[in-house]
Structures are given as C-alpha cells and as structure tokens.
N, C-alpha and C positions, 0 to 999 in steps of 0.2 A: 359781788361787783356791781357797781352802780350801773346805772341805762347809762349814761353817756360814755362811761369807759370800753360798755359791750357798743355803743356803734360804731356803722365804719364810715370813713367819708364814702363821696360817692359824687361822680361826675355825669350823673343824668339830670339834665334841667328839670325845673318845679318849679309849676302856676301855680296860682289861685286862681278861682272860679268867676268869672266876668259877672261883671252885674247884671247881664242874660240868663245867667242863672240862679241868679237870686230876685226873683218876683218884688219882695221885701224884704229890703234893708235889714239885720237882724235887729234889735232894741239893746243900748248900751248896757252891759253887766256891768252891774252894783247891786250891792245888798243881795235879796231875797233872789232878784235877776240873778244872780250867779250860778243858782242851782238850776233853773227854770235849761239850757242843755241835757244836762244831767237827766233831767226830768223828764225830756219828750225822747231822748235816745234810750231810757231804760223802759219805757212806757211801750216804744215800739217791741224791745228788744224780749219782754215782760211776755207781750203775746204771745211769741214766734216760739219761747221755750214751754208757755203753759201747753200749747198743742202737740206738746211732746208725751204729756204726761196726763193732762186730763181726760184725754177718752179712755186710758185705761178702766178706772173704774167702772165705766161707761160700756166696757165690752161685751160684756154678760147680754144685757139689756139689750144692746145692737146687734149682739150675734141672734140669739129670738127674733128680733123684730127681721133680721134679714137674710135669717139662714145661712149662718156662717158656723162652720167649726172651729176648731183653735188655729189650724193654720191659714184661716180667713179671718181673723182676729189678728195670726201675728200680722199678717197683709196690711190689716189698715194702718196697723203701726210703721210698720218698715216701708210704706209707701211714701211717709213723709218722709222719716228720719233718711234713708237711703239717696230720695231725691234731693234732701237737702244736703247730705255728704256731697253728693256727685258732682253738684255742681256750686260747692262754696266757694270755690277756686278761683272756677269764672267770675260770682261773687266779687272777688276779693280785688281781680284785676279791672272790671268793668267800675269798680268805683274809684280804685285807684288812677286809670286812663279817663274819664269822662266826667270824675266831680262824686265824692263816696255823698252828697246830698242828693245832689240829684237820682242816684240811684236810690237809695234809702226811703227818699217821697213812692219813686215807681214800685218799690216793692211792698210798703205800708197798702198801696191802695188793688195791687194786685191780692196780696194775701187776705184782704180783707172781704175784696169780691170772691176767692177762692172758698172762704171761710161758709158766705152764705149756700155756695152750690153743696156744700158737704153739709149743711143745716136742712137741705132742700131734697137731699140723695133719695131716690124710688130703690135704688138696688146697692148690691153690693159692690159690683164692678164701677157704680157712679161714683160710689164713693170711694172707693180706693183711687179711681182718678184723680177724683177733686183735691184727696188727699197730696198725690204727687203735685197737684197745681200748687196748693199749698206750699208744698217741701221746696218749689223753684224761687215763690218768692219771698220766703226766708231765706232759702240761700244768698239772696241778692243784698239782702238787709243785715243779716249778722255781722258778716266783717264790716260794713260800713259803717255802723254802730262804734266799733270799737275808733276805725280812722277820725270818726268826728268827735268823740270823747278827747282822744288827743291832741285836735286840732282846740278846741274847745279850753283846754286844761293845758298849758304846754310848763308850767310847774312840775316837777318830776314829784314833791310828798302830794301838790292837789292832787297832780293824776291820779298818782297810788292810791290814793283813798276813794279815788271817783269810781277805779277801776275795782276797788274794795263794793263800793255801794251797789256796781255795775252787775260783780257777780255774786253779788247777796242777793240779789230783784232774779238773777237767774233762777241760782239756789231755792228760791223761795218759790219762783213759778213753776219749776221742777218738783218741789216737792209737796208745794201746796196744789197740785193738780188735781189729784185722786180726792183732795178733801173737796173742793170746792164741784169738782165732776162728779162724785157719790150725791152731792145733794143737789145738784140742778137732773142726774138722772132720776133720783127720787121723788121731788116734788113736780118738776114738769117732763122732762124725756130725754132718751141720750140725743137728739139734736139740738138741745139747747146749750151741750156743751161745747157746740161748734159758733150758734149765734153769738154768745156772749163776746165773741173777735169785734161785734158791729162795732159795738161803742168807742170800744179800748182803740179800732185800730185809726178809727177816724177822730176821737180826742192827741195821738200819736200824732197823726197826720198833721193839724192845724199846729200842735207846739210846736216843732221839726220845722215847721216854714217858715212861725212869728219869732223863734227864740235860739235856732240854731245854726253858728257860723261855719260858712265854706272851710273845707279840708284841703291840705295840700294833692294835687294829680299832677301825675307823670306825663310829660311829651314823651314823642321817639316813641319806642317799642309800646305794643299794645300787652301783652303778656296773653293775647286770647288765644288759645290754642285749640283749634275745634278739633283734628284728628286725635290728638291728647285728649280732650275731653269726652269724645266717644267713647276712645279706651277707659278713660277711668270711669264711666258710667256702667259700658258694658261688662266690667272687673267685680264691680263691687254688688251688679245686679246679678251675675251669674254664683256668687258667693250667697247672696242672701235667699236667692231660690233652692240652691244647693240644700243651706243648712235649714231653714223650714220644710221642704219636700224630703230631707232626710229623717227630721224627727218625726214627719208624721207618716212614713212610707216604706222605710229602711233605708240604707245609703246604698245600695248593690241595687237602686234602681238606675235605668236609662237617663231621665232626667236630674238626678243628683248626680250620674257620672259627668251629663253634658257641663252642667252646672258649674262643678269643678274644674272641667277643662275651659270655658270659657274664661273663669278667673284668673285661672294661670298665663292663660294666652296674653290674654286683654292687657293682664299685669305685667305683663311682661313690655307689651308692645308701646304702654303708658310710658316706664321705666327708658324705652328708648327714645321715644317722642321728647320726654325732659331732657337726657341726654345727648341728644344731636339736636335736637330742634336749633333755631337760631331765636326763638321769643315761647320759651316753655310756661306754661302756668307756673309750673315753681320750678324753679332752675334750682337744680340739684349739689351749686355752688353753699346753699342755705343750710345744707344739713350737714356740712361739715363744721358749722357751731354749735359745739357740743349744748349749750343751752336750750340753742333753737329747737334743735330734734330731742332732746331730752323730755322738754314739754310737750312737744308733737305726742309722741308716743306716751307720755303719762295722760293726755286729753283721754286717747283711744281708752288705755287700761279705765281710767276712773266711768267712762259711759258705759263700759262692757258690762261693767260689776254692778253699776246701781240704774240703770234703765230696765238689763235684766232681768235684778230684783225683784224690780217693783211689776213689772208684768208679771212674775213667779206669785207674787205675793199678792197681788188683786187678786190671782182666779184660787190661790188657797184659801182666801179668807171667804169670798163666793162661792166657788164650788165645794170646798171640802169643809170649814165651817159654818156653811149654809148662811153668814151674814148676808145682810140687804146690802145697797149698793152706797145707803148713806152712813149707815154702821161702818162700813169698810174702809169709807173715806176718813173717819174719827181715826179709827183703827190705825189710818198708816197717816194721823198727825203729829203722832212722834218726830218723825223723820222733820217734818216742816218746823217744828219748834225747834229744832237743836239747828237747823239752817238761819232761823233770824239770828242766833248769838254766833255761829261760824264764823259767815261770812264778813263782817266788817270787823270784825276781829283779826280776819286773814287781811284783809286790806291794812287796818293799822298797823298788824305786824310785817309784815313785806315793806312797808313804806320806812322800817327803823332798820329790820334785820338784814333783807332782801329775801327772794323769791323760797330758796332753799331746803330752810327748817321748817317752812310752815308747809310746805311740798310733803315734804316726807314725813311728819309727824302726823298730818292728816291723811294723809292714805294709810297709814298704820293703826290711827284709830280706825276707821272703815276695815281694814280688812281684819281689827278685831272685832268688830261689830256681825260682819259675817260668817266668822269663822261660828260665832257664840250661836247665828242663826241655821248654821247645817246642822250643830249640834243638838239644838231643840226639839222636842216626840212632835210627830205629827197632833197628835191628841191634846196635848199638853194645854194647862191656862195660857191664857194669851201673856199673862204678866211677865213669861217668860220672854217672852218676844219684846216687851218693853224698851229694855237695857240697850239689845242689840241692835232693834233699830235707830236709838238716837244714835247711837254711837256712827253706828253707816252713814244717817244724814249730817251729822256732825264733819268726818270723817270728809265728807264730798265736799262741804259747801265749804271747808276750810281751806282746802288743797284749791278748789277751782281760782280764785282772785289770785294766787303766788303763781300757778301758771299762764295767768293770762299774762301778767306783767313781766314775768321771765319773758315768753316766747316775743313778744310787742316788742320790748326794751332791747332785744339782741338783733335786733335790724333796725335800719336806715329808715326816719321818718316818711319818707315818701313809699316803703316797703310797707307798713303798719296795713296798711288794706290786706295785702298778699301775709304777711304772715297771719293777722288773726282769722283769714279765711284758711290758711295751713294748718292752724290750732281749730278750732271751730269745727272742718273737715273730718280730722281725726276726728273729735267728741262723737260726734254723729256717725261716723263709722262704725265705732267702739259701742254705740248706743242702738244700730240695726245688726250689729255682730250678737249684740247680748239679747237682743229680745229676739232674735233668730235659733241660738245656741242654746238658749238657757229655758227658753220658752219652747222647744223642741223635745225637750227632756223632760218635760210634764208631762206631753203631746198625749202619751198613754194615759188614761184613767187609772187604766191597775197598777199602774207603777208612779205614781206621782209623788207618793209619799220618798221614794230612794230618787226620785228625780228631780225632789226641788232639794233635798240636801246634798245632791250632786251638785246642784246648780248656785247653790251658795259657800261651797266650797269653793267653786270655779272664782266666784266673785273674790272674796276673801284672796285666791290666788291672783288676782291681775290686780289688787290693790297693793300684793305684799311687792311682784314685780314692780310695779310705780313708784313706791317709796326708794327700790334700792336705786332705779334709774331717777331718780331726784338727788338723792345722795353721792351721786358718783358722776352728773353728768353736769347737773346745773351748776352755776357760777354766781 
C-alpha cells in the first residue's frame, strides 16, 4: 500500500514555524542544494548512531583504564542506548509541538557538549552519566531528523530514497563504529572515541541552520506526558538493571527480583497513563494499524539481535582471541561493507515494491547470518566467521530503511515526529535489551564459549520473529 492510501485525515491544525524561528532564511533548493538537507540531517543523525557502537571496541581499553568489569562495560553502553529509548517519545512530541528544527539545533549542540564530558571522564560513574546526557540529547534529535526529512522531501519516491540514504548513514555508523573506535583506541585512547562528536556535531549544527527548512508542528495538545514518561523510564531502567545484575550475579538475587518488579509495575502503570491520559505520548489509537505496530516491534527485534552481537563479538575477538583493539575493528568490517550495498538498495527497493518484501527478506538474511555464527567452534579460523557476519550486517542495514518508511508512511504528516520517535524508541530498547541479555550470558569467563552461542541463537531468533511479523502485519 502506498503512504497516501495508509494516511488518515486528521482535524488537528498545522503551523509552520515563524520566522522567529528561523534566524536564516533557508537558501533556494536547486541542483547540488537539493541534497545539501539531506546532508546536514544525516550528518547529525550519523553521530547520534556512531555512539551506539563506537565505544564498543573501546571497552577493553576503558574497562583497564577505569576499573570496570563486564557489567560496568554493559553500563556505559546501556546508559545511552536506555536514555535514549526512554525518552524518544518526548523527543518525538516536543518537536512535533514546538518546531522538529528548533529542537534538532538544541540537541546537535547538547550532545555535542555531552560528547566532550565523556572525552574528559576521571571515573566510571562520570562517565556513565555523561553517557545518559548524551542518550537525552539524541533522543531529542532522532525523530526530528526523520520530521525534517519529510518536510524537506514531500515527493513520496524522493522521500523513499532520502529515507533509503537516511538509514544507510545509520547502517554504516552502526556498523562502521567498532572499525573506526578499534583505531582511534589504538593509535591515541578510548577518549578519543568520544571527541571525534566535536567536529561532526558542530559541522551538523551550522548545515541544519544555513540548508534546512521548517517541519510542520501541531497546535492544541502538547503529547507531553511527564507521569507516562517517569513510568516508561522507570520500566525500562528497572529491566535493564534486572538483566545485567542477573548475568553477572544470578537472578534469585534481591536486586534482580526488585528490578523485575519495577518493570512490571512501571509497565503497567505507562500502559494506563496512554490509555486514559487525555494527551498520552503515543495514544494507543496508533497500534491498531497493523503496519504501524508491525514496524515498532521489528525496530525492537532487529536492535536486540545486532547491538547484542556486536558487544558478544568485541569482547570475543578481545578477550578470547586476544586481538588488539584495532585488529578487532578490521575483524567486524565485514558487517560495515555488506551495510554500504544494503542500505540504498532498501531504499530503492521500498520506493518500487513498498515496505514488505525488503522487511522480511532481510531479517531472514540476518537471522541466517546468526544462526551460521552460534554454530561456529569457539577456536575456529576466523574465515569462518566471514560469511555470517556479512550476511547479519547485510541482513540489518536492508530491513532498517522498509521499516522506517512503513512505520512514518502509516500516520498523519503532522504525526511523523511521534511515530519515528515510536519506531526509533523500539530500536534502542531492542538495542539495551540485547546488550543487557546477551552480554549477561558471556558475563562468566568459564562459560562464554556456550554463552555467546546461546547468545547468537537468541539473535538469529528475534530476527526470524521479525521477518514473520513483516509478512503478516505490514501493508
């Protein structure tokens, strides 16, 4: 089904953004201008995913330098990715109510000051914070990213393709992380994989102001929901302490029991907050388009399975095959090369096919990519490992562009903030769920060898679920 057949009308008024809030005029698109959007919105967009993935390789190094074990390693990870789940939502409505620019500049130049305190960190607990500071002001920028793309492109095959090139720069900063973090931990220090934000986020910053035009925002209902939004932080935090304090402690402790009851409660009390609130972050009206929620929930599965991974697979090729940190990064550029042919490949085919086929076809490569990786010896040449991980990174970067466009495309232009903060959400849930779960099950030394082919099983399984909910739900 086309985007226009999947929208609905909709009787809430829609501004554009005063010339208060545009300092300067954008510059007329023609020619080479045309991309010059495109350009400063992936550029921001580019950072926000690289510090998903760069410090992994990085870990080793940083756990030494600051006396962290593995479950203060998943910590610096899950301090972002968790902070950024929790609150994409808000994300998603404070750009949609107030101008997705003007929030997008505010979070470019928070995340970037965030950036240098984690480049500057004396300890561990500084930097797990800075990290959450980090995680708040990507959440602010993701879905905004995607509103001004749209606003930007309002051609449904330009979108398609913009939104093809949008999550190929993901793709690629996702998986080119660990190459480019193995060699700035190698040749100068793992804080240098935090500085490298300066440049990128203040080149982001100046294109976004000279090159990119106002998005449409909603009057009337704000969608801010702060008691919803406590629950669903304190949901998803009590999940993630749960499952890291389980793998490294046992689950039959105290604090992995509390852990789990906070999730449950929280989630529960989220769940009524959207349900009766009168202005819910996502009104629960949304998930009864099968498309919508179909993508939601393949975002989750596809982060689980290959954020997971790649933390399994940094501290294997570190820890158990004693690679350096810039060998390690070569090691997982498989993944990154099969991501530059994916991804625009998923854009131009979602822009002929639609969303669907390239949904499920690529989670099914991925989760035969994984399957090929639990079944690999611990010992084993590496060449083994070749095959399976293009196939994973293949497998991600092809699926993510048919999902972003499904889920964007089945809501109401002035929704596009709120849904790609809904899809986005998911990912990063999906992406502290797996580096929680799957990196837990390493946690032991003696057991890691039955614990990371447990842990690529797992992956393999939420891939092969995503494909059947693509096939069965999307439109």
């Amino acid at each position: 089904m086309t985007e226009q057949r999947c929208q609905h009308p909709t009787t809430e008024p829609t501004t554009i953004e005063t010339a208060a809030d545009q300092p300067k005029p954008p510059e007329p698109q023609g020619g080479g201008r045309r991309a010059l959007p495109l350009v400063a919105v992936s550029l921001g967009y580019f950072m926000v995913i690289l510090d998903a993935t760069i410090v992994t390789v990085a870990l080793p190094a940083l756990g030494r330098d600051l006396g962290a074990g593995v479950a203060g390693l998943q910590w610096v990870v899950d301090a972002y990715t968790a902070t950024l789940a929790g609150l994409l939502l808000l994300g998603g409505s404070l750009g949609d109510r107030f101008g997705s620019r003007r929030v997008f500049e505010a979070a470019l130049a928070g995340f970037t000051l965030a950036s240098l305190a984690c480049g500057l960190a004396p300890s561990l607990g500084w930097l797990i914070a800075a990290r959450a500071v980090q995680g708040a002001g990507a959440a602010m920028a993701v879905p905004s990213s995607l509103a001004l793309l749209r606003a930007a492109y309002p051609d449904q095959r330009e979108r398609a393709r913009a939104f093809g090139v949008w999550g190929g720069i993901a793709g690629i900063a996702a998986a080119s992380g660990p190459v480019l973090g193995g060699a700035l931990t190698a040749s100068v220090s793992w804080r240098a994989v935090f500085m490298v934000n300066l440049p990128v986020g203040l080149a982001a910053l100046w294109l976004t102001r000279r090159h990119v035009p106002a998005a449409p925002r909603r009057d009337g209902a704000s969608g801010i929901d702060p008691v919803g939004q406590v629950a669903a932080v304190a949901s998803l935090g009590g999940l993630i302490l749960a499952l890291i304090r389980g793998g490294e402690a046992g689950w039959g402790q105290p604090l992995v029991v509390c852990g789990l009851v906070a999730f449950v409660v929280f989630g529960v009390a989220w769940v009524a907050t959207q349900w009766r609130g009168t202005d819910p972050m996502l009104p629960l009206e949304l998930w009864r388009r099968p498309t919508f929620s179909g993508s939601v929930a393949v975002g989750l599965l596809l982060n689980l399975g290959f954020y997971g991974q790649l933390f399994v697979m940094s501290l294997y090729l570190q820890q158990v095959r004693h690679d350096s940190p810039s060998l390690t990064g070569v090691a997982l550029l498989p993944e990154a090369l099969a991501v530059l042919i994916a991804s625009p490949l998923s854009g131009r085919l979602t822009g002929r096919v639609g969303p669907r086929r390239p949904m499920a076809s690529g989670q099914l490569i991925g989760a035969a990519g994984f399957a090929a990786l639990a079944l690999a010896p611990l010992a084993g040449p590496f060449a083994l490992l070749v095959v399976p991980m293009i196939a994973a990174g293949f497998g991600t970067a092809f699926t993510m562009p048919a999902a972003t466009s499904a889920a964007v495309g089945a809501v109401e232009a002035e929704r596009s903030g709120l849904a790609s903060g809904a899809l986005n959400a998911s990912r990063q849930v999906g992406g502290a769920v797996g580096v929680a779960l799957l990196g837990g099950l390493v946690a032991a030394p003696h057991a890691f060898g039955s614990g990371m082919h447990l842990a690529m099983l797992l992956a393999a399984a939420a891939f092969a679920a995503g494909a059947v909910l693509s096939a069965t739900t999307v439109r």
